[in-house]
LUMMI-569010 format. One line per field, with one value per atom (N, C-alpha, C, CB): atom name; x, y, z; residue number from 1. Coordinates in nm, 4 decimals, decimal comma. Glycine has a CB too. Layout:
atom = (CA; ...)
px = (X; ...)
py = (Y; ...)
pz = (Z; ...)
seq = (NUM; ...)
This chain:
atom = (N; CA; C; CB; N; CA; C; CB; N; CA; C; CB; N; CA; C; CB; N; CA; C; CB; N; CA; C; CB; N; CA; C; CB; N; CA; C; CB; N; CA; C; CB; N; CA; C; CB; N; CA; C; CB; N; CA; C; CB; N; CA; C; CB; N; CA; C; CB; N; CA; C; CB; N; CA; C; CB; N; CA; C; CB; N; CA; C; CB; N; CA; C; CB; N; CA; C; CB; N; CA; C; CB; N; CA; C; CB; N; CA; C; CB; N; CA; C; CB; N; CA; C; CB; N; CA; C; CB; N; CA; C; CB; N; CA; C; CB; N; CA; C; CB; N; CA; C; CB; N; CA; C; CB; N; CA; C; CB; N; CA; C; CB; N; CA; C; CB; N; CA; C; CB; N; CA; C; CB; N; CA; C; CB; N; CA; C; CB; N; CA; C; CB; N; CA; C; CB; N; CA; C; CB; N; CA; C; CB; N; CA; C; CB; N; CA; C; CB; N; CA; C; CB; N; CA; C; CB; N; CA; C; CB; N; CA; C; CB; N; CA; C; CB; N; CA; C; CB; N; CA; C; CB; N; CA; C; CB; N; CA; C; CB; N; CA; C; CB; N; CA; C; CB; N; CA; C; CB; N; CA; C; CB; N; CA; C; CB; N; CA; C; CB; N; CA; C; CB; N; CA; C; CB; N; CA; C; CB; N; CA; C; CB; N; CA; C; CB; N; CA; C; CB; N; CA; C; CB; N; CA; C; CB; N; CA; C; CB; N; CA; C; CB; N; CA; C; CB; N; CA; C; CB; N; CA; C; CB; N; CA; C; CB; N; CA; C; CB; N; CA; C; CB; N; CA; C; CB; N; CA; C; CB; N; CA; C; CB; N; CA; C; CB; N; CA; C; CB; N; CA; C; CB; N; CA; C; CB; N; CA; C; CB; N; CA; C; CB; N; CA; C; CB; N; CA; C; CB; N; CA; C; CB; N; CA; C; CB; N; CA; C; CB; N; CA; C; CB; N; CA; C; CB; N; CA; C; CB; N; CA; C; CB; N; CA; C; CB; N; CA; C; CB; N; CA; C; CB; N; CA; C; CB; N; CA; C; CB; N; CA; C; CB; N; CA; C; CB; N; CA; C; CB; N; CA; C; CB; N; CA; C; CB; N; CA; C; CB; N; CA; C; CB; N; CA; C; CB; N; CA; C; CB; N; CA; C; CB; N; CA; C; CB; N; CA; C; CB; N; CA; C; CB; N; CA; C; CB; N; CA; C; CB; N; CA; C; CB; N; CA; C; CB; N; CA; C; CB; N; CA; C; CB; N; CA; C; CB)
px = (0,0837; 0,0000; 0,0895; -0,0960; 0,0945; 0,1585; 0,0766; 0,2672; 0,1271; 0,0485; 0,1941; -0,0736; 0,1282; 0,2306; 0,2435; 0,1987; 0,2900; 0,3215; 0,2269; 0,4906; 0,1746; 0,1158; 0,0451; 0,0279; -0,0036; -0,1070; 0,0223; -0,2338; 0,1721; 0,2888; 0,3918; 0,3402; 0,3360; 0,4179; 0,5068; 0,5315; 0,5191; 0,6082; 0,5689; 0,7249; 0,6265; 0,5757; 0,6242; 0,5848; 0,6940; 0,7684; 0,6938; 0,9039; 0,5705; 0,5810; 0,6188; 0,5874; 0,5140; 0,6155; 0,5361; 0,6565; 0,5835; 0,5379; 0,4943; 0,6364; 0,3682; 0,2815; 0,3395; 0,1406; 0,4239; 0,4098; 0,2540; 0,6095; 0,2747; 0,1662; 0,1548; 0,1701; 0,0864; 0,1134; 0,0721; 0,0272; 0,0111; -0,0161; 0,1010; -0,1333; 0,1637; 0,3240; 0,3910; 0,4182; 0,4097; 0,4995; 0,4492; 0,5666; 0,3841; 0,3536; 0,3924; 0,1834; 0,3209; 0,4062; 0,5367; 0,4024; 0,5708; 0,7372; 0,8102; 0,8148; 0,7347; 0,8120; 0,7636; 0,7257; 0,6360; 0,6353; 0,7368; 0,4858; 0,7241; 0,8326; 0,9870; 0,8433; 1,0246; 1,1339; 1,1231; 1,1421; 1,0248; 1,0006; 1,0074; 0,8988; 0,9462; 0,9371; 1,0602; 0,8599; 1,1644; 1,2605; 1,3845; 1,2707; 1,3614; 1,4341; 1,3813; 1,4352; 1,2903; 1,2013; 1,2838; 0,9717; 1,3081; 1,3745; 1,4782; 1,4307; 1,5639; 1,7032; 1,7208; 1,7782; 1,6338; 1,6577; 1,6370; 1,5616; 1,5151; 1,5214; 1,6222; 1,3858; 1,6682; 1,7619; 1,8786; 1,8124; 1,9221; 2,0680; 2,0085; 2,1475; 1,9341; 1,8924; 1,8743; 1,7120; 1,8720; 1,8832; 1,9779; 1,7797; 2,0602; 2,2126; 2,3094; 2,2860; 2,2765; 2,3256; 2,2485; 2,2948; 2,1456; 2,1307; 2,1728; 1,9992; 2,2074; 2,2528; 2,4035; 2,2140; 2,4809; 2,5806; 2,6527; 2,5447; 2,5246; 2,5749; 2,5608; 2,4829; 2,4438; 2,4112; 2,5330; 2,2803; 2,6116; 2,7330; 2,8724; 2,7759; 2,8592; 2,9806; 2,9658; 3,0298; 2,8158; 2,8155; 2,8377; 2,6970; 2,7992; 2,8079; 2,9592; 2,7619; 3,0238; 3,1441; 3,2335; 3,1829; 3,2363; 3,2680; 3,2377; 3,2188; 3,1322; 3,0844; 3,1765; 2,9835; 3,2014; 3,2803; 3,4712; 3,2437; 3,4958; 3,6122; 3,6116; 3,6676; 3,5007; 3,5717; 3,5815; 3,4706; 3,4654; 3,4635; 3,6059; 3,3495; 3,7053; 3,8278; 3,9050; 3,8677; 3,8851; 4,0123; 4,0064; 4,0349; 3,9260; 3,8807; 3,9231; 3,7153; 3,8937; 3,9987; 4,1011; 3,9851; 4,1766; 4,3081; 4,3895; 4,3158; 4,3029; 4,3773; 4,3679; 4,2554; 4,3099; 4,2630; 4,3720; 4,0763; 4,3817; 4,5246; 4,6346; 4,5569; 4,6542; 4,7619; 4,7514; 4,7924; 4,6725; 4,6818; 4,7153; 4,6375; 4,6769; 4,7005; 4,8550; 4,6219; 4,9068; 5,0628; 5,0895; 5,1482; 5,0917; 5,1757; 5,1694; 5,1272; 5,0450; 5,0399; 5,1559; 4,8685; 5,1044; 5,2286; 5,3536; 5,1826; 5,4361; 5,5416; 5,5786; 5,5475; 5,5226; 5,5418; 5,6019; 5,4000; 5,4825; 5,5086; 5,6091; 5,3789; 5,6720; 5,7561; 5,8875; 5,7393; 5,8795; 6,0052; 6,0624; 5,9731; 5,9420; 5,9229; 6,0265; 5,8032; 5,9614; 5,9892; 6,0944; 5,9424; 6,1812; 6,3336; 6,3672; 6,3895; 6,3790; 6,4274; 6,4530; 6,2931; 6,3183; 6,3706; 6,4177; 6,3138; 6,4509; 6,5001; 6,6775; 6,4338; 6,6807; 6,8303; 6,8953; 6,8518; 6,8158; 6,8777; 6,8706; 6,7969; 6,7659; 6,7740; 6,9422; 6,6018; 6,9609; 7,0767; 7,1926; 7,0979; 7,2217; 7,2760; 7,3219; 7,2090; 7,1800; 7,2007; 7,2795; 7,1005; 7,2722; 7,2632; 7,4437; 7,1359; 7,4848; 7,5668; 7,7147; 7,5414; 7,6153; 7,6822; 7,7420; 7,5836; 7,6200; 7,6158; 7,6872; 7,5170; 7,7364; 7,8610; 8,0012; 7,8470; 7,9756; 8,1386; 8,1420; 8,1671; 8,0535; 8,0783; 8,1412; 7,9594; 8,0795; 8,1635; 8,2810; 8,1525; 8,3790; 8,4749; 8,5244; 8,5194; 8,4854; 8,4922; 8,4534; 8,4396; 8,3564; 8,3268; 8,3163; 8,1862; 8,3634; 8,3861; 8,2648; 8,5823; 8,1602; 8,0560; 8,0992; 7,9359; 8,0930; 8,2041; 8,0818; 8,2647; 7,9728; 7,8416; 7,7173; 7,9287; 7,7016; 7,5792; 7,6460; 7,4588; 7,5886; 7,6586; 7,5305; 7,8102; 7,5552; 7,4840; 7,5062; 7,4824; 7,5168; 7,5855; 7,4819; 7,5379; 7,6473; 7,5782; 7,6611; 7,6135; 7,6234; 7,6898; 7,8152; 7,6483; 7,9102; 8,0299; 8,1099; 8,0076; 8,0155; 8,1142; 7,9953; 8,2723; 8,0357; 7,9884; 8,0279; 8,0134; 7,9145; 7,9042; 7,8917; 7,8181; 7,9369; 7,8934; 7,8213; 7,9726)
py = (-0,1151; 0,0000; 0,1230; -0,0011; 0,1621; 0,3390; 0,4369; 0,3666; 0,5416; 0,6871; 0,7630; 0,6943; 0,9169; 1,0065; 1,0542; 1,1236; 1,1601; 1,2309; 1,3725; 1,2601; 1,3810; 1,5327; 1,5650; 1,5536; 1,5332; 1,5876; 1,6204; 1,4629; 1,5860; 1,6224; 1,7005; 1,5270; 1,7567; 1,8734; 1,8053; 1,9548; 1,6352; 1,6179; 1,5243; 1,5829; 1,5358; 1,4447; 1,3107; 1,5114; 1,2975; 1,1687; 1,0345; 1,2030; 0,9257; 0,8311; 0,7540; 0,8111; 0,6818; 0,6055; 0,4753; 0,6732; 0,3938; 0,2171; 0,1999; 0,1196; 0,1620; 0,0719; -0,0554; 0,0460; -0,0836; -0,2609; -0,3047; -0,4212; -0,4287; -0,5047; -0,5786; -0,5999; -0,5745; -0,6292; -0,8071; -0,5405; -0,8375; -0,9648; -1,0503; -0,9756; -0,9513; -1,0404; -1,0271; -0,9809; -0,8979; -0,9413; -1,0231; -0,8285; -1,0425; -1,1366; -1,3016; -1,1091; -1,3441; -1,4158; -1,4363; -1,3681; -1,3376; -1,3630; -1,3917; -1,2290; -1,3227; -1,3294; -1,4640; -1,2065; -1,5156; -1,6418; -1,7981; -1,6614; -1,7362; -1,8046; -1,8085; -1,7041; -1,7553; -1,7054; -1,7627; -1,5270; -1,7587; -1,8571; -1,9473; -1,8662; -2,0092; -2,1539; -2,2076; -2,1345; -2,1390; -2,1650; -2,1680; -2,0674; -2,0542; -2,1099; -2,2306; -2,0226; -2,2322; -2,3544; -2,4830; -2,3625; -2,4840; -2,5320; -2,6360; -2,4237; -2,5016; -2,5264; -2,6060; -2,3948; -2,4980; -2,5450; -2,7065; -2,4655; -2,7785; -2,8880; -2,9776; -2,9318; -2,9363; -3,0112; -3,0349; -2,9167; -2,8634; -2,9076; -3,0068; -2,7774; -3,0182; -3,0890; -3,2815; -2,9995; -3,2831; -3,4329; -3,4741; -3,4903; -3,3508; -3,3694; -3,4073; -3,1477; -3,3407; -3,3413; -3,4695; -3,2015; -3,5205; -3,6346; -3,7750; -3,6318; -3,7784; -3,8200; -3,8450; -3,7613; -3,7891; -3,7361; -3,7731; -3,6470; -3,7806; -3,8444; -3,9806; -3,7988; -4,0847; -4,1626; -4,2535; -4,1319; -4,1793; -4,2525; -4,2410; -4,1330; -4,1750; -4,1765; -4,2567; -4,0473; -4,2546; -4,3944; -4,5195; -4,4191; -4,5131; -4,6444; -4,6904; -4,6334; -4,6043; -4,6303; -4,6368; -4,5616; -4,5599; -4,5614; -4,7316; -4,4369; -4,7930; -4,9290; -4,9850; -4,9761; -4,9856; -5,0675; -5,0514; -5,0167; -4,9122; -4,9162; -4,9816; -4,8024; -4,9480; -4,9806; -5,1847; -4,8959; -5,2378; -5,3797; -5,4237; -5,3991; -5,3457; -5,3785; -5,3334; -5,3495; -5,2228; -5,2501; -5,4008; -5,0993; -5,3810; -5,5140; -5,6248; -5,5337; -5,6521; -5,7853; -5,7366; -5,8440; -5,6069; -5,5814; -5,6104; -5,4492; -5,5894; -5,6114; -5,7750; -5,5232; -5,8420; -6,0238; -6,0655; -6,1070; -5,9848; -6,0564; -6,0240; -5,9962; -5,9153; -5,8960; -5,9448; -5,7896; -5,9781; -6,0576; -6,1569; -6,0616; -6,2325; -6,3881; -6,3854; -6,4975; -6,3156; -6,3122; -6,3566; -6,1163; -6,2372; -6,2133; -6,3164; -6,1076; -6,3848; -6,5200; -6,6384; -6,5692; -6,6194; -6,7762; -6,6880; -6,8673; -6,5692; -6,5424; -6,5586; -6,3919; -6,5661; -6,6154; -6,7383; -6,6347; -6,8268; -6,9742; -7,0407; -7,0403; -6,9353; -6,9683; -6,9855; -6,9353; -6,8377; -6,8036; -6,9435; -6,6084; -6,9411; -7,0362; -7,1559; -7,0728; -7,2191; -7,3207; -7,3060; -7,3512; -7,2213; -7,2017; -7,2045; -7,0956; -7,1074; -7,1228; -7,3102; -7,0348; -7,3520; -7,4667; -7,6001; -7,4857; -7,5355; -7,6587; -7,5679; -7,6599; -7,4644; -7,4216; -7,4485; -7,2396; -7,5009; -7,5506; -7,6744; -7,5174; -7,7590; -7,9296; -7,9369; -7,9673; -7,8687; -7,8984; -7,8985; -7,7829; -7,7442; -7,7235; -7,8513; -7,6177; -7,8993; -7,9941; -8,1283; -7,9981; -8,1322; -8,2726; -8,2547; -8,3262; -8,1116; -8,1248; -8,1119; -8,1066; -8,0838; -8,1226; -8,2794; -8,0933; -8,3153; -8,4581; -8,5146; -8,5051; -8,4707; -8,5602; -8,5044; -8,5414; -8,4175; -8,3526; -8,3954; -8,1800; -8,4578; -8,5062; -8,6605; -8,4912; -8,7302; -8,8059; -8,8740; -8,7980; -8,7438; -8,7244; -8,7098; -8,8067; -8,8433; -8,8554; -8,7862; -8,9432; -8,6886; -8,6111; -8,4400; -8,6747; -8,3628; -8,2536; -8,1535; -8,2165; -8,0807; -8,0340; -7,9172; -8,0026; -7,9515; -7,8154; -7,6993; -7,8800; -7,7797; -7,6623; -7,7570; -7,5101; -7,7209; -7,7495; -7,7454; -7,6667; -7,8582; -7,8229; -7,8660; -7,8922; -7,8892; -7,9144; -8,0127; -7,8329; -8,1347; -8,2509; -8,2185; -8,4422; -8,2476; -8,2289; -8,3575; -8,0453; -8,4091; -8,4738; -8,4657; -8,4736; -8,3707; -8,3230; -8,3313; -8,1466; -8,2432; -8,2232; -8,1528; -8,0911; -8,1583; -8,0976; -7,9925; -8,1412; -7,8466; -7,7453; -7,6195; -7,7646; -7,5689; -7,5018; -7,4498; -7,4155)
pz = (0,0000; 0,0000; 0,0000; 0,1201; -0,0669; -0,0812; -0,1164; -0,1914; -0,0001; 0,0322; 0,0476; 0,2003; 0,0369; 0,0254; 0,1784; -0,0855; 0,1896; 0,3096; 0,3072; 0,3141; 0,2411; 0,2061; 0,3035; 0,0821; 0,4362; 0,5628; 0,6334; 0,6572; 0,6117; 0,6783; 0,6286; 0,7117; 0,5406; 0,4664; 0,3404; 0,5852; 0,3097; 0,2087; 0,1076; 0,2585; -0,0001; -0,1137; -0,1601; -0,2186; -0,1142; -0,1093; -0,0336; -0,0333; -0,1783; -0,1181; -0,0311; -0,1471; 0,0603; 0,1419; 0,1468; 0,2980; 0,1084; 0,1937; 0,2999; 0,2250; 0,3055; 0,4019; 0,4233; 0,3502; 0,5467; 0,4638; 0,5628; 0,5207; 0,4917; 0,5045; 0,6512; 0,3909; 0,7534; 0,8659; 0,8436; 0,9831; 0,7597; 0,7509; 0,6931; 0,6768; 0,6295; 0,5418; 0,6307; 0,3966; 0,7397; 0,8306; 0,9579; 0,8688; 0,9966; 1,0917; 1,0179; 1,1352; 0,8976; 0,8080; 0,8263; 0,7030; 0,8053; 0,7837; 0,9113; 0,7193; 1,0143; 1,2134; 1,2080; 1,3919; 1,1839; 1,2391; 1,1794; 1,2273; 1,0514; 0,9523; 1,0281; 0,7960; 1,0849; 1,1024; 1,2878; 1,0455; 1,3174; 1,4518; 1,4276; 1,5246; 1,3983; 1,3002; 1,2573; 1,1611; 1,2090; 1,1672; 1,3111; 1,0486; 1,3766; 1,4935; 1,5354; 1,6056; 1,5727; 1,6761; 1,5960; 1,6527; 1,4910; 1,3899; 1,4373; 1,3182; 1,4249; 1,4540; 1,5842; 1,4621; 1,6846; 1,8186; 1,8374; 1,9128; 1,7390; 1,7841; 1,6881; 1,8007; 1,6054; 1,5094; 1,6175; 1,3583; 1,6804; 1,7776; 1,8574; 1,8893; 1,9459; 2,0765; 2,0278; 2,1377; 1,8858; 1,8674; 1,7952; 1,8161; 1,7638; 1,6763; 1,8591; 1,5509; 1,9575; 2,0921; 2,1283; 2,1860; 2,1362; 2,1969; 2,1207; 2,2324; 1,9627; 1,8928; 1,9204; 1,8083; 1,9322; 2,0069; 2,1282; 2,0275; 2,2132; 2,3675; 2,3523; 2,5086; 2,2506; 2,2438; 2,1336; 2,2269; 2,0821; 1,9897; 2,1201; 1,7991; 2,1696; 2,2310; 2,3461; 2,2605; 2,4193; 2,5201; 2,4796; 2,5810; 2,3107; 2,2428; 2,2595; 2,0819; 2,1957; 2,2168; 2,3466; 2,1497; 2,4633; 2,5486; 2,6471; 2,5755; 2,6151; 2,6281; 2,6032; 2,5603; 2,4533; 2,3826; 2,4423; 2,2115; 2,4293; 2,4655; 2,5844; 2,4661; 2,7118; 2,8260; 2,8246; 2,9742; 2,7542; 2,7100; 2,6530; 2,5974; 2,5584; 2,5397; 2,6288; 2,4339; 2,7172; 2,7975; 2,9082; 2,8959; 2,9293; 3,0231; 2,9506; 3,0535; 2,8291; 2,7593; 2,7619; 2,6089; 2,7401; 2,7525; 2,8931; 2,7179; 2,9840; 3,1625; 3,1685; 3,3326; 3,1279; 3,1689; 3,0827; 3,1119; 2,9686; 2,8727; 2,9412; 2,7083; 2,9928; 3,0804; 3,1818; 3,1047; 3,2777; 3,3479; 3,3674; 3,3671; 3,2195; 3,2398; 3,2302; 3,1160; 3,0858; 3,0288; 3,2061; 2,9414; 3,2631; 3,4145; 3,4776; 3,5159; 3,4699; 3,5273; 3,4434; 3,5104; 3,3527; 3,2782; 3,2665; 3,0642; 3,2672; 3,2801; 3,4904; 3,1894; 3,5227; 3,6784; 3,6481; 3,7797; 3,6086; 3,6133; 3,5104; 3,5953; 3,4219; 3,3707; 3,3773; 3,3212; 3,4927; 3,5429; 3,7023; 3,5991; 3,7266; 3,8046; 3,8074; 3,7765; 3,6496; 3,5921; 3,5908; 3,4955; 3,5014; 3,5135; 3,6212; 3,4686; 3,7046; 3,8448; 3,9029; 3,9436; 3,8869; 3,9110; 3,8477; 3,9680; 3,6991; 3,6049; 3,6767; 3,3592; 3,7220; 3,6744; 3,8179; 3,6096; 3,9021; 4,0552; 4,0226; 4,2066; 3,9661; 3,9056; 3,8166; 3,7525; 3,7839; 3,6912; 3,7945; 3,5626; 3,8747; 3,9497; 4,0922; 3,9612; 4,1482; 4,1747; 4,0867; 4,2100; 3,9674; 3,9346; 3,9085; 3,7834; 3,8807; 3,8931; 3,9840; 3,8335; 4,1062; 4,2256; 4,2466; 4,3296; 4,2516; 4,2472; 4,1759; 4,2225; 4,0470; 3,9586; 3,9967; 3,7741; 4,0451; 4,1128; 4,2327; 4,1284; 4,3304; 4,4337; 4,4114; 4,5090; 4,2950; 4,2598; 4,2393; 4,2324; 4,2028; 4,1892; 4,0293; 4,2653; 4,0167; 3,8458; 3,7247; 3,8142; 3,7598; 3,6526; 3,7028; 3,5892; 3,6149; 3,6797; 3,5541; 3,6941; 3,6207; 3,5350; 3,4583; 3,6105; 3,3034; 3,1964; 3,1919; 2,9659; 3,1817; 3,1286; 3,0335; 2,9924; 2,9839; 2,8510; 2,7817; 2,8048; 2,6342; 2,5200; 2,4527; 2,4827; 2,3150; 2,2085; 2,1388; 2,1417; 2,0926; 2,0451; 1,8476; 2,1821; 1,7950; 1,6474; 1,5677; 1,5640; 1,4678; 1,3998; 1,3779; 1,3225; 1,3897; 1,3444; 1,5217; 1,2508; 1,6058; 1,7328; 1,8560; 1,6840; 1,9297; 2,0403; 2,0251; 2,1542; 2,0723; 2,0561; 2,1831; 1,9783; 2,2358; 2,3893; 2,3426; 2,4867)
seq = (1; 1; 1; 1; 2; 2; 2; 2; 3; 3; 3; 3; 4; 4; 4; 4; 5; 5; 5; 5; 6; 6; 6; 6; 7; 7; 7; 7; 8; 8; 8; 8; 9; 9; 9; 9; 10; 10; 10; 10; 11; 11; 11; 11; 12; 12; 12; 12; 13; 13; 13; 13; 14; 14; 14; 14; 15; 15; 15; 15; 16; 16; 16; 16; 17; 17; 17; 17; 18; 18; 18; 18; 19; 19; 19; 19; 20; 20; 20; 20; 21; 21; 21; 21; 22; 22; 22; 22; 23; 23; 23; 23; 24; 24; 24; 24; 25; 25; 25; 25; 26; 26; 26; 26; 27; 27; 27; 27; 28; 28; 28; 28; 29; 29; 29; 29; 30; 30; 30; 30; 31; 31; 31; 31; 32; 32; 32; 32; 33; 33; 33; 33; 34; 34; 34; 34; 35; 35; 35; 35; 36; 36; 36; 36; 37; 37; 37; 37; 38; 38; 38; 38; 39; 39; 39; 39; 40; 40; 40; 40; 41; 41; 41; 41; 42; 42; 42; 42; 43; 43; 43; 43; 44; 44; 44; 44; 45; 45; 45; 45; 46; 46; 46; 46; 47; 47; 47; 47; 48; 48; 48; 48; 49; 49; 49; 49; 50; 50; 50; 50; 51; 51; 51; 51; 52; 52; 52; 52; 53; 53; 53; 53; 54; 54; 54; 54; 55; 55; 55; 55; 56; 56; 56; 56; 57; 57; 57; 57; 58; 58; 58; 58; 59; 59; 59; 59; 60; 60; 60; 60; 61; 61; 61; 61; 62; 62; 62; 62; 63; 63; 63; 63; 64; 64; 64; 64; 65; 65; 65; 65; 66; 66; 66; 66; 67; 67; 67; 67; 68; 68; 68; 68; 69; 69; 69; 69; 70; 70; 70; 70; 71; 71; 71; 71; 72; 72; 72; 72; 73; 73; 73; 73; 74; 74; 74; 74; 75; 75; 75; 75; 76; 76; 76; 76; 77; 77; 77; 77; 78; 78; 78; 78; 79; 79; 79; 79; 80; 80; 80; 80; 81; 81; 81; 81; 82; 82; 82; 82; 83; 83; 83; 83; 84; 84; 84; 84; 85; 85; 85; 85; 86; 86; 86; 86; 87; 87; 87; 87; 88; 88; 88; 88; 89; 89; 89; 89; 90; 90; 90; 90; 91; 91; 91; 91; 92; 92; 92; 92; 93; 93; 93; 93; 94; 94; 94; 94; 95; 95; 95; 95; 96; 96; 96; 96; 97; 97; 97; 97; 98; 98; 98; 98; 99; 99; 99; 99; 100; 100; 100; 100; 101; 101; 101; 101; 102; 102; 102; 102; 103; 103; 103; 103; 104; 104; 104; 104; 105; 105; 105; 105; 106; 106; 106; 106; 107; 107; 107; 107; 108; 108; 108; 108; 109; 109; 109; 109; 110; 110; 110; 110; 111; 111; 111; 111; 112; 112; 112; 112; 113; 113; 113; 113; 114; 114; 114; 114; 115; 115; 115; 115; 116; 116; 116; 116; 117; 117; 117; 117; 118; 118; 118; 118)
C-alpha cells in the first residue's frame, strides 16, 4: 500500500508494509528457529548416544586388555618359576657328579653330527 506524506508537509511516497506479510514472515522465522533449536537438541542427543556407544565398547576392550595382561603375568610367573627350578635341578645334578669325583661339570653343550658345541 503506498500513500504520500502530504497531511505532513512532504511528497515523497512512502510504503505501508503489510502487517499480515509481516507477521508471516516473524512467524516463519520462529518456526525456523524452533527449527534449529530442535535439530541441535537431537544432533546433541545423537551425540551423547554414539559416544556412550562407544565408550561401552572401549571400556569392554580394555577389560579384555587387563585379563590378557593378566594372564601373560600369570604364565610369565610360572615360567620363570619353571626355570628357576630346572636351573637348581641342573645345578644340583651337577653337584652330584662332582661329588663323585669322576666327573667334573664343563656346562651345557649341544651334540651335532660333526662335534659338540657349547
Amino acid at each position: 500500500m503506498i500513500s504520500t506524506n502530504e497531511g505532513r508537509g512532504g511528497v515523497a511516497p512512502r510504503v505501508l508494509p503489510n502487517r499480515r506479510a509481516l507477521r508471516r514472515s516473524l512467524d516463519a522465522w520462529k518456526r525456523a528457529a524452533i527449527g534449529l533449536l530442535v535439530l541441535a537438541v537431537l544432533c546433541n542427543v545423537a551425540q551423547a548416544l554414539v559416544h556412550n556407544c562407544l565408550r561401552g565398547q572401549l571400556e569392554q576392550e580394555l577389560q579384555l586388555a587387563e585379563e590378557s595382561r593378566d594372564n601373560a603375568l600369570q604364565e610369565l610367573a610360572a615360567v620363570s618359576l619353571a626355570t628357576a627350578q630346572e636351573k637348581q635341578a641342573r645345578a644340583a645334578q651337577a653337584a652330584e657328579y662332582e661329588a663323585v669325583g669322576a666327573w667334573e661339570y664343563i656346562g651345557e653343550c649341544r651334540l651335532t653330527a660333526y662335534c659338540c658345541e657349547p
